[in-house]
ZAZA-986424 format. One record per atom (N, C-alpha, C, O, CB): residue in one letter; x, y, z. Coordinates in steps of 0.05 Angstrom, whole numbers, plus 32768, in hexadecimal, padded with zeros to 4 digits. Glycine has a CB too. Layout:
N
AXYZ...
END
This chain:
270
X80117FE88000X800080008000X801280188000X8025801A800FX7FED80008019X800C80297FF1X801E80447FE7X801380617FF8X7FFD806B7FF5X801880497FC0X802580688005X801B80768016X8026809F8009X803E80A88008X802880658038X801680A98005X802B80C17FF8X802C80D4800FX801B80D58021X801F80D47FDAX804580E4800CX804F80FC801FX803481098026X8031810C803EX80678114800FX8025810F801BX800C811C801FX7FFD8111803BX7FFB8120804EX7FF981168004X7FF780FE803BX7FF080EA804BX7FFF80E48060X7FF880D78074X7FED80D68040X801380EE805DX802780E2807AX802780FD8085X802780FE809EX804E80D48073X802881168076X80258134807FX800C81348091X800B813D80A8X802181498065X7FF681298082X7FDC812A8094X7FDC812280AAX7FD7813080BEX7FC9811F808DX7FE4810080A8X7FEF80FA80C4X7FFD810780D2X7FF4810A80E9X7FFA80E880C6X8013811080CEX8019811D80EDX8010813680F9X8010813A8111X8034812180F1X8003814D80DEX7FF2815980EEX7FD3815380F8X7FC181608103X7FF3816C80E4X7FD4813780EEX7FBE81348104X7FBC8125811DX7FA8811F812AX7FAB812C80FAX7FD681218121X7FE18115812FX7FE8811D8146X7FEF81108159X7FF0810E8125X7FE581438143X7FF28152815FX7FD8815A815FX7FDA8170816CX800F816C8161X7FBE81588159X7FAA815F815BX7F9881458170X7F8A81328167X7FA38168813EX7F9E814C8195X7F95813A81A1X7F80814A81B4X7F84816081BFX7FAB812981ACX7F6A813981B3X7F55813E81C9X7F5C813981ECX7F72813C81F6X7F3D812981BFX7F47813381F7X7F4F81338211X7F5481148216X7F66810B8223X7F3981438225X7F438106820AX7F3980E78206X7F5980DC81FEX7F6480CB820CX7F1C80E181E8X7F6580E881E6X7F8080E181DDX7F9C80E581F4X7FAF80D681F8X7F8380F481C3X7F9480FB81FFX7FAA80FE8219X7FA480F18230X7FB580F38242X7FAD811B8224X7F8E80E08237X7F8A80D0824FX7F8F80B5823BX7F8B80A18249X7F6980D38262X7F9480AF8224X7F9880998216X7FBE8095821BX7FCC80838223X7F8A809E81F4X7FC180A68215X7FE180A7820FX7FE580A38237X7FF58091823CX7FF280CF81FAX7FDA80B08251X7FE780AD8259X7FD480938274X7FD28093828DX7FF580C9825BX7FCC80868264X7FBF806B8271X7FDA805A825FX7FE28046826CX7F9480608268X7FE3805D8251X7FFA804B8245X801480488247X802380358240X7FFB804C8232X801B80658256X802D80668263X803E80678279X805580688281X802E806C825FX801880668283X801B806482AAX802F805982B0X803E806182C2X8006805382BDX8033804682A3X8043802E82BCX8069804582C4X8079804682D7X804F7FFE82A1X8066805182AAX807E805C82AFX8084807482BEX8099807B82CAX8088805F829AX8063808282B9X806480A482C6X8069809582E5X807B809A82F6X803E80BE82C3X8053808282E6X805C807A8308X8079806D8313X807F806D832CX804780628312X80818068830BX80A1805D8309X80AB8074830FX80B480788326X80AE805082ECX80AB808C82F5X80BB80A682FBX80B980AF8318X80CE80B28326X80B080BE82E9X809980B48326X809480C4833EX809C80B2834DX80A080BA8364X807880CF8345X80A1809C834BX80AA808C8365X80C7808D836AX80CE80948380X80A3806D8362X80D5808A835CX80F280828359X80F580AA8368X80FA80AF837FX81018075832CX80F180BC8358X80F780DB8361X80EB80DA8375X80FD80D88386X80EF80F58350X80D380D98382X80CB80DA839CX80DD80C783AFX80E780D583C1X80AE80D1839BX80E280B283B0X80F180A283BEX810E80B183C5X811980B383DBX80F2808983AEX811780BC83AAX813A80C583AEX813780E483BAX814A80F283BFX815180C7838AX811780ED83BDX8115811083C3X8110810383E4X8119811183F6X80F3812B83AEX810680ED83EBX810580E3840AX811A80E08415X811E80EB842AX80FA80CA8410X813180CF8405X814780C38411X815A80E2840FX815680EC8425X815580A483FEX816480EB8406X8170810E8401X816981238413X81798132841BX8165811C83E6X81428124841EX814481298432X814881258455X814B81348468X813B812F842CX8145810F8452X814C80FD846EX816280F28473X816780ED848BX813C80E88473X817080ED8464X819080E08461X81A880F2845FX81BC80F1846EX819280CF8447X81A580FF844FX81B8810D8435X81B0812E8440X81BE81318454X81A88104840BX81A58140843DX81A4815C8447X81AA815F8465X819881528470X818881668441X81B681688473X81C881718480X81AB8182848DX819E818D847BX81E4817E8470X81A0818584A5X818F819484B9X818B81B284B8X819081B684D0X8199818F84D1X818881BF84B3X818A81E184B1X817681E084D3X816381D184D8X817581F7848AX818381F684E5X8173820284F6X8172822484F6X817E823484E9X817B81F7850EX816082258508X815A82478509X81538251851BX814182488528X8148825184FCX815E82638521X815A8275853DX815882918534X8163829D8522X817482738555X814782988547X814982BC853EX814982CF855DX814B82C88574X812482C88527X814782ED854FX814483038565X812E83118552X81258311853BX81658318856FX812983238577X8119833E8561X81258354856DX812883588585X80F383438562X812C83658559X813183828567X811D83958555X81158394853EX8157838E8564X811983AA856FX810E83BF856DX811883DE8566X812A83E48576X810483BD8582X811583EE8559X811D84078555X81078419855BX80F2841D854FX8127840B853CX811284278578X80FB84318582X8108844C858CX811F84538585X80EC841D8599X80F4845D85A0X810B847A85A8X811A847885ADX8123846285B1X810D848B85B8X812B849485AFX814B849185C0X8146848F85DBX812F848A85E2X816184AB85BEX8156849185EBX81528492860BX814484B08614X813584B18627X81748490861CX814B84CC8603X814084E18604X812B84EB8601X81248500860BX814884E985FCX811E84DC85F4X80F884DB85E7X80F584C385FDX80DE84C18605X80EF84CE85BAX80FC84BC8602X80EA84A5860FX80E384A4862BX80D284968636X80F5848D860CX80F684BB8636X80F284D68651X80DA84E48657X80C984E88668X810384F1864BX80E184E88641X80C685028639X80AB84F68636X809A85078633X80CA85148618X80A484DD8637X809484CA8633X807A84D78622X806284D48627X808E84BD864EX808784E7860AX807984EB85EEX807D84DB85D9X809384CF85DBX807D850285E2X806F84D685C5X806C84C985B3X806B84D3859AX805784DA858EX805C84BF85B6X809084D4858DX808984EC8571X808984D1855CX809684BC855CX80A9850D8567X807184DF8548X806384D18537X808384CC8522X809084B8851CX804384E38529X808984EF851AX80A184EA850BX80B884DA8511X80C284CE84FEX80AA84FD8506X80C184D98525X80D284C88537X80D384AA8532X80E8849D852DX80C984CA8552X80B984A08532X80BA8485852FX80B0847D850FX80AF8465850AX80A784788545X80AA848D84FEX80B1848D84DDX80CB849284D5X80D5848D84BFX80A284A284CEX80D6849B84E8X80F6849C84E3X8100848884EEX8119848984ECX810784B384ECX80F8847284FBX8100845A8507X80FC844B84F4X810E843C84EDX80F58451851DX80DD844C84E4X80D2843784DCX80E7843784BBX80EB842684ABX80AE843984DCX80EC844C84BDX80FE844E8497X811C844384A0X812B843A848FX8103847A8483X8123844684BFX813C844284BEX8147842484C0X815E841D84BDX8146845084D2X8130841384C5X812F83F984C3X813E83F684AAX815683F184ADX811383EE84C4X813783F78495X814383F08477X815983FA8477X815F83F58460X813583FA845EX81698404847FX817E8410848DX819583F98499X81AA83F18491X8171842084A4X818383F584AFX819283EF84B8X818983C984BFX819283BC84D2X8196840684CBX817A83C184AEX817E83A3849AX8195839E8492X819F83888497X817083A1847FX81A183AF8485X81B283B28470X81CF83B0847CX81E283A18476X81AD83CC8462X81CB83C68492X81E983CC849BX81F383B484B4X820A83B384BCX81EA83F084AAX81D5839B84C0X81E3838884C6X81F4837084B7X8203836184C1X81D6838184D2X81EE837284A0X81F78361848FX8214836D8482X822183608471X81E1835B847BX821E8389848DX823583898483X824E83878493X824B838784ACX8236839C8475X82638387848BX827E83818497X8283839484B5X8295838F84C6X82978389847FX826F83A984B5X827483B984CAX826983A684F1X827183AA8508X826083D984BFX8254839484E5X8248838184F9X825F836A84F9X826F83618509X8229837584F1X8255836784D9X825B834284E8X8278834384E5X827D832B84EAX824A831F84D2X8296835184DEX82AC835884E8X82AA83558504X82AE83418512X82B3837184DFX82A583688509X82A283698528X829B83468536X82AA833B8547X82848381852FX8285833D852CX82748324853AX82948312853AX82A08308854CX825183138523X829A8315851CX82AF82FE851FX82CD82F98530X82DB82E8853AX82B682FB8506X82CC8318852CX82E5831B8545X82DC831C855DX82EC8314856FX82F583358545X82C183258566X82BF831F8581X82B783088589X82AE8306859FX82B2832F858CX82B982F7857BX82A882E48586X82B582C18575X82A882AE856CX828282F1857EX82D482C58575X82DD82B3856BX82DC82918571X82E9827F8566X82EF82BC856DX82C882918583X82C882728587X82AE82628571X82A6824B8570X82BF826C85ADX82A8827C8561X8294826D854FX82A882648533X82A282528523X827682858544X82B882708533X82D08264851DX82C0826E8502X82C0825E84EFX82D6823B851DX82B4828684FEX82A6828A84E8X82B282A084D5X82C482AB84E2X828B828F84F1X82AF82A984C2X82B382C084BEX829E82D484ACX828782CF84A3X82CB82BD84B4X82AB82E984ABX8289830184A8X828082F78490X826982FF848EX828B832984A3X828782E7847CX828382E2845EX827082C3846BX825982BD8467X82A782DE8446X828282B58479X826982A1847DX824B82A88496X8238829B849DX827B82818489X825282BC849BX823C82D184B1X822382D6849DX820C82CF84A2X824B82F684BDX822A82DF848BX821A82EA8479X821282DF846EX820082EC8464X821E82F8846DX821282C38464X820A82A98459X81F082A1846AX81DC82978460X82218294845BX81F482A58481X81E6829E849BX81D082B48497X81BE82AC8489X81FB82A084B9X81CD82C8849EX81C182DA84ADX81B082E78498X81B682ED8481X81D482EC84BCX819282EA84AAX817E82F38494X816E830684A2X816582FD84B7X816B82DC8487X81658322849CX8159833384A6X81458340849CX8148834D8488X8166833F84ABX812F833F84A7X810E834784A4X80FD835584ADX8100835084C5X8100833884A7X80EE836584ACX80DE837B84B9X80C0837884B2X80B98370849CX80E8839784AEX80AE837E84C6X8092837E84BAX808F83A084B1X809583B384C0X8077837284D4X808383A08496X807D83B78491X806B83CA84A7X805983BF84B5X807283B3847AX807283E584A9X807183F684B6X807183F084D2X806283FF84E0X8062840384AEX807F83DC84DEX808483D984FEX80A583DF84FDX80B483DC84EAX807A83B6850EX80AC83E98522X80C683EF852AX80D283D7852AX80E983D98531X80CA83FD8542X80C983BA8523X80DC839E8531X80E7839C8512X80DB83A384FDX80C883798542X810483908518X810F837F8506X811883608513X811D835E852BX8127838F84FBX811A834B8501X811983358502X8133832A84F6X8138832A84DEX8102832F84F7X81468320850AX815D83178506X816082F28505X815D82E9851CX816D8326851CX816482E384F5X816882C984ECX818582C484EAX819782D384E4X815982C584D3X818482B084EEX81A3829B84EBX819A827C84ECX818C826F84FCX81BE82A08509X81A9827484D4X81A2825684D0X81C2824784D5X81D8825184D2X8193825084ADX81B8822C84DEX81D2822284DEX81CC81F984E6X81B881EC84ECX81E7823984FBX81E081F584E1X81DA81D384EBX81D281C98501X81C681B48505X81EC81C584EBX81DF81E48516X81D281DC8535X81C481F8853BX81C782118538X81EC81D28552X81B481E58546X819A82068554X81B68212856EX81BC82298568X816781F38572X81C1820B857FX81C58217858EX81DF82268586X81ED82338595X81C2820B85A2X81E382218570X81FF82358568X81F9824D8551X82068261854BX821982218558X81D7823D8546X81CF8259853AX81B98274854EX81B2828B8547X81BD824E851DX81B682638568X81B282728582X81C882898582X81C982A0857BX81B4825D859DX81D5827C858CX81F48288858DX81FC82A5857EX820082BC8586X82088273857FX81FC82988563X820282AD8555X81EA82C3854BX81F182D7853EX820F82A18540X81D282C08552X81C182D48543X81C282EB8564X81C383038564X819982C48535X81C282DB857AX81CB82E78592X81DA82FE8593X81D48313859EX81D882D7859FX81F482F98584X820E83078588X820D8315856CX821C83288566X822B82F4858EX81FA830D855DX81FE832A8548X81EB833A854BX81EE834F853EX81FE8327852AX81C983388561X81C983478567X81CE8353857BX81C28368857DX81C083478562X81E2834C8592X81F5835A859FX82078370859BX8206838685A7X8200834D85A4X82158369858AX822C837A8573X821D838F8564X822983A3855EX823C83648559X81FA838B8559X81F2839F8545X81EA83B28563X81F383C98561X81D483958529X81E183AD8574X81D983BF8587X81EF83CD8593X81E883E185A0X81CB83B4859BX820C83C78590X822183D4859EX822283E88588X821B8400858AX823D83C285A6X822A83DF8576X823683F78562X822584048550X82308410853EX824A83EE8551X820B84038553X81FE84148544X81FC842F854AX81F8843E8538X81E8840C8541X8201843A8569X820984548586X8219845A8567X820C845E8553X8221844B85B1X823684598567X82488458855DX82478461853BX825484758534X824F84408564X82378452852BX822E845C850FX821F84738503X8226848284F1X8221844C8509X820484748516X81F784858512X81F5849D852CX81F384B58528X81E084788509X81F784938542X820184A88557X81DD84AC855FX81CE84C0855EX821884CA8548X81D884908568X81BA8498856EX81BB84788582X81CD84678580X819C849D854BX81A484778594X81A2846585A5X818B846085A0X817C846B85B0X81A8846985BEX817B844F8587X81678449858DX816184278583X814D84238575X8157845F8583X8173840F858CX816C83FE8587X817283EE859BX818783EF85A8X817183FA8573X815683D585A2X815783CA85BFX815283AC85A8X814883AC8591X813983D885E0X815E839685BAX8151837985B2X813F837485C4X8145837685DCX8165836185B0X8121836985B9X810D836185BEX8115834D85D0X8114834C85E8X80FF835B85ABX8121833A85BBX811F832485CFX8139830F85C0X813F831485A8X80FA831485D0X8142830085CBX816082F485BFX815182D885CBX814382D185DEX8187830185D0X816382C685AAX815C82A785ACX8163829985BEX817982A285C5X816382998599X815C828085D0X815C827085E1X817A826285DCX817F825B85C5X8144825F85E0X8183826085E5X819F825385E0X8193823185E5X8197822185D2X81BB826085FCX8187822A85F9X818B82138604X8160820E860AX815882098621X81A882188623X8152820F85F8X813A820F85FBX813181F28608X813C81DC8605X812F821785E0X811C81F98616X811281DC861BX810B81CA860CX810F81B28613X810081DA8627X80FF81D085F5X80FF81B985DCX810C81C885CDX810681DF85CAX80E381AE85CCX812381BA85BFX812E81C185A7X811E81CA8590X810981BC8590X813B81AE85A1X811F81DD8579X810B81D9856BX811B81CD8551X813381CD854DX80F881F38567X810381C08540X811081B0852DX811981B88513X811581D08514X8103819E852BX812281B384FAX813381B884EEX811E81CC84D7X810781C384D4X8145819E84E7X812481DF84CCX810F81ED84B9X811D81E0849CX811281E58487X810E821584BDX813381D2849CX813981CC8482X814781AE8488X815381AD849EX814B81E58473X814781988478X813381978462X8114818A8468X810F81758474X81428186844CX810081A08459X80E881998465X80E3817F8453X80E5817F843AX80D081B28464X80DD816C8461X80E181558449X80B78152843EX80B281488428X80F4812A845CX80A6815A844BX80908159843FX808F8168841DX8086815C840AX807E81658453X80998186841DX809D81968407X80AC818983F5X80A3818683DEX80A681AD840DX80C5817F83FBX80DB817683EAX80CA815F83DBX80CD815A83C3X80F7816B83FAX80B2814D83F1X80A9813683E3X8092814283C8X8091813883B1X8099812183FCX8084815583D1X8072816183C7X807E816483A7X807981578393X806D817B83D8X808F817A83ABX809E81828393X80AB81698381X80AC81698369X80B48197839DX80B381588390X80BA81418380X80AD81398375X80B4812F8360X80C2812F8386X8090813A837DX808181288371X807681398359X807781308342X806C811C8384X80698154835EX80678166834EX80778162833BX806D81548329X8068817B8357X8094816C8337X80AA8167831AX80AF814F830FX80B8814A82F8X80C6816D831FX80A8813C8327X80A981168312X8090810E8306X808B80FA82F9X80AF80F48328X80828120830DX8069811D82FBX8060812C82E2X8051812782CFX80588121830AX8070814182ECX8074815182CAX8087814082B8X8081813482A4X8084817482CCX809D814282C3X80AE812E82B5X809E811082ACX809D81088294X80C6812882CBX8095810782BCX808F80E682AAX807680FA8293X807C80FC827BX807980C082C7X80648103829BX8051810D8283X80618116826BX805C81108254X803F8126828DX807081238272X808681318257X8091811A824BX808781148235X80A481478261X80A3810B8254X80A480F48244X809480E3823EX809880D4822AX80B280E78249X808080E3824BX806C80D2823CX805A80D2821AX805580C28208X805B80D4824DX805680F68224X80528106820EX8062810B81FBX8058811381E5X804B81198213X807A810981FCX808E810881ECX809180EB81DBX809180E981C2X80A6810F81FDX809280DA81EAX809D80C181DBX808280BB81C4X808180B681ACX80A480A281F6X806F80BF81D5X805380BE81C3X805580D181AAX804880CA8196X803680C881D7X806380E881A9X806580FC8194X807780EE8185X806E80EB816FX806C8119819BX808E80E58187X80A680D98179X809280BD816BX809580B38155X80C780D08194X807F80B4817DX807780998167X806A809C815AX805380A18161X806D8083816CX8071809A813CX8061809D8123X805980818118X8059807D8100X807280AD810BX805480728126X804780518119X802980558120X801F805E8135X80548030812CX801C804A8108X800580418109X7FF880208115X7FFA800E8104X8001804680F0X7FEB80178130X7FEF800C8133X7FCC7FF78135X7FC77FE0813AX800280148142X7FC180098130X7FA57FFE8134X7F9480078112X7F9E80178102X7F9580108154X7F7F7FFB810EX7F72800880FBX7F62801A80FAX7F58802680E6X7F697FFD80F1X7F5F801F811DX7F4E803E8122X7F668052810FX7F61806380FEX7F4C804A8150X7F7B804A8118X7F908061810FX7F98806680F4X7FA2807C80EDX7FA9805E811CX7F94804F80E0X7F92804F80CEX7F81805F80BEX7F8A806B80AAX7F91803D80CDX7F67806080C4X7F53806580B6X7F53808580C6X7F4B809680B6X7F38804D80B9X7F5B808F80DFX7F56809C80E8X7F6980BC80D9X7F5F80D280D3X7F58808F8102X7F8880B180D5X7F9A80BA80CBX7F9B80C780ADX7F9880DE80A6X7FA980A780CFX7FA480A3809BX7F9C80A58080X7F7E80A38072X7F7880A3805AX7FAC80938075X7F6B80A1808DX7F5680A58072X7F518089805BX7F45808D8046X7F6680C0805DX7F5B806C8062X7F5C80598059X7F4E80418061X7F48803F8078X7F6F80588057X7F468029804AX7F2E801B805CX7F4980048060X7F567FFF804CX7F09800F8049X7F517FF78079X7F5F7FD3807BX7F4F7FC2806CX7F367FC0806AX7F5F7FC2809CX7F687FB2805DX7F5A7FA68053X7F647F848065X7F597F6E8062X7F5D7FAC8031X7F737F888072X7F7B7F6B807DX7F927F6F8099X7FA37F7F8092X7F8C7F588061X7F947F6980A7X7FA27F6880C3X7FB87F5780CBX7FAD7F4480D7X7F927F6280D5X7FCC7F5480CCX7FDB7F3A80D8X7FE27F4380F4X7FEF7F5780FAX7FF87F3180C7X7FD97F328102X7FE27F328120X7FF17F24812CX7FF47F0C8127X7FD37F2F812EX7FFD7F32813DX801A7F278147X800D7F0C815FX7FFA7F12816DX80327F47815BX80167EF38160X80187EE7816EX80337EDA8185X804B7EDA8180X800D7EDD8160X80267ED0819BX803E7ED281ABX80427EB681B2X802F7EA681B1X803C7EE581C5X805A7EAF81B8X805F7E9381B1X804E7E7F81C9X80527E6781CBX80827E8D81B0X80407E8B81D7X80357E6F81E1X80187E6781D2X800C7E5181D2X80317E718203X80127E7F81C8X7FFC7E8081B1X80067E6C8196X7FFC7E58818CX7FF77EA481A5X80117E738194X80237E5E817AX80227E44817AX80157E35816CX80417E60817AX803C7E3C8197X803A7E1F819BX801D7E1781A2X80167E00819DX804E7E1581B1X800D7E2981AEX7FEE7E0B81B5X7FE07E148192X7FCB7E08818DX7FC77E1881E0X7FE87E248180X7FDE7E268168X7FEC7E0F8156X7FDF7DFE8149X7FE37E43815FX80097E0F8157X80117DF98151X800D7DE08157X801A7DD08149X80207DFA8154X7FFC7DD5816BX80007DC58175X7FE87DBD8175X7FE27DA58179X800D7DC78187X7FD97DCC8171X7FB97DC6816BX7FB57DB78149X7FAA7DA38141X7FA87DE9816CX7FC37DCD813FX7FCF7DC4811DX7FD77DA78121X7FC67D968119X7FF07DD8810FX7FE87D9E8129X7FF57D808125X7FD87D6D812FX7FD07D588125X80167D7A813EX7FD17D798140X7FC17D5B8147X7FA07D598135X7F917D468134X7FBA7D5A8170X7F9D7D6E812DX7F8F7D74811CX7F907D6580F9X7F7C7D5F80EBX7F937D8E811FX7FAE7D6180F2X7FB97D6080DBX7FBC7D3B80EDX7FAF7D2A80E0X7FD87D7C80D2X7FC87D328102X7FC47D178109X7FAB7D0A810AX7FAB7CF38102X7FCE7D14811FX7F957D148113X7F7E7D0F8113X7F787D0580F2X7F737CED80EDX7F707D278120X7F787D1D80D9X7F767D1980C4X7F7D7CFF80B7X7F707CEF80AAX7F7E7D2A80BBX7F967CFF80C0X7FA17CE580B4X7F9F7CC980BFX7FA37CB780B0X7FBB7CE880B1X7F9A7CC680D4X7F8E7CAF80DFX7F737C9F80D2X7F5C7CA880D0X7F887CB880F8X7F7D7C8380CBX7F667C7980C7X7F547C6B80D7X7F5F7C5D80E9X7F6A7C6F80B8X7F3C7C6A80D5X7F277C5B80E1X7F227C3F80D7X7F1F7C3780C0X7F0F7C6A80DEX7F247C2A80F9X7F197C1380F4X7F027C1180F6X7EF67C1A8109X7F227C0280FEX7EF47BFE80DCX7EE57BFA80DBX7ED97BD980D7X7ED97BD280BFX7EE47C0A80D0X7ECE7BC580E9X7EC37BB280EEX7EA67BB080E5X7E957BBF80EEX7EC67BB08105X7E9F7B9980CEX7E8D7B9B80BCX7E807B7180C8X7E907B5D80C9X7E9F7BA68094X7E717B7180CCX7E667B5A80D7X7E667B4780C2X7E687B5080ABX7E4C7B5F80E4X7E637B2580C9X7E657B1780AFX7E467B0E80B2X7E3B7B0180A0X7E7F7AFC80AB
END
């Protein structure tokens, strides 16, 4: 049967032309593998986080930027005063994260063996819009050494800020537990999310290849597809058989073909 370029053109654009029926077709046939994919990545996103990722902990402070000691005498309340607090926050976010703190943290405080470049790796600073608190973080492998250190940097930002700007208005709320009654537990690696997301991207992934390999196959394999494609009537089918189909086909054949040839006795009375 002579098939012209015309016809094979049709086919494949009609070929990327799939309904919804055709995409739950392609991926009922491929299941076995999309599920393979999410298992195998879910399994190695389990073992990576429980085995293999290394604990992150977290401790924090809060400091406040509030009056100086001189306004706070006077026990008035200037509106401008504390909009000039609240802008100086962004300020002074900034200026704990530079060499003028955590220099200092590392020389004073040499039994952490750290230095201001790995300080800053560490340390994360946050503010709620329009309040005086800022929010000082440090992550580390052990909670009580990232106690430690979010402690002493904000120790060090409260010494020398007098010093920078030539104003006294920052107190710490409150400084992390060194030694808490329950430890708290690790914020990284959260292994529920990690599973989540695994499963999320091994599931895009097996669909993509699924959909893919299905795009790469250009065989016609049924006569829906035949007729569906080229537009042609079958005129005849050969189907693949599998060898245990064979031998009881063969074997049906022989005794069939023995039977034939066997003759019948026949006893005729005198």
């Amino acid at each position: 049967m002579n098939i012209t370029a015309t016809a094979w053109r049709e086919f494949h654009l009609s070929a990327q032309e799939l309904d919804l029926r055709d995409y739950f077709q392609i991926v009922r046939k491929r299941l076995w593998m999309i599920v393979s994919i999410v298992i195998v990545v879910c399994i190695l996103a389990g073992i990576y986080s429980l085995y293999i990722k290394n604990p992150v902990y977290e401790a924090s402070t809060k400091i406040i930027v509030n009056q100086t000691q001189v306004q706070s005498a006077t026990d008035q309340i200037d509106l401008n005063q504390i909009n000039t607090n609240i802008q100086l926050i962004n300020t002074y976010k900034e200026i704990i994260k530079t060499p003028a703190i955590l220099d200092v943290v590392a020389k004073d405080y040499p039994q952490f063996n750290i230095t201001a470049e790995e300080l800053l790796e560490k340390v994360n600073v946050s503010s709620v819009n329009n309040t005086q608190v800022m929010t000082l973080v440090v992550r580390d492998n052990s909670y009580q050494r990232a106690a430690e250190i979010v402690n002493a940097i904000s120790l060090v930002f409260k010494q020398e800020i007098p010093s920078l700007f030539n104003v006294q208005n920052v107190s710490i709320l409150n400084e992390a537990k060194i030694n808490p009654p329950v430890e708290p537990g690790p914020v990284e690696p959260n292994v529920v999310m990690n599973l989540a997301i695994a499963f999320i991207v091994s599931l895009m992934i097996g669909l993509g290849i699924a959909f893919l390999l299905e795009y790469m196959d250009d065989t016609l394999k049924t006569e829906a597809d035949i007729e569906r494609y080229l537009g042609l009537p079958t005129i005849a089918m050969i189907t693949r058989v599998g060898q245990d189909e064979a031998k009881g086909t063969e074997a049906q054949t022989q005794t069939q073909v023995r039977k034939s040839g066997e003759l019948e006795h026949v006893t005729a009375a005198k």
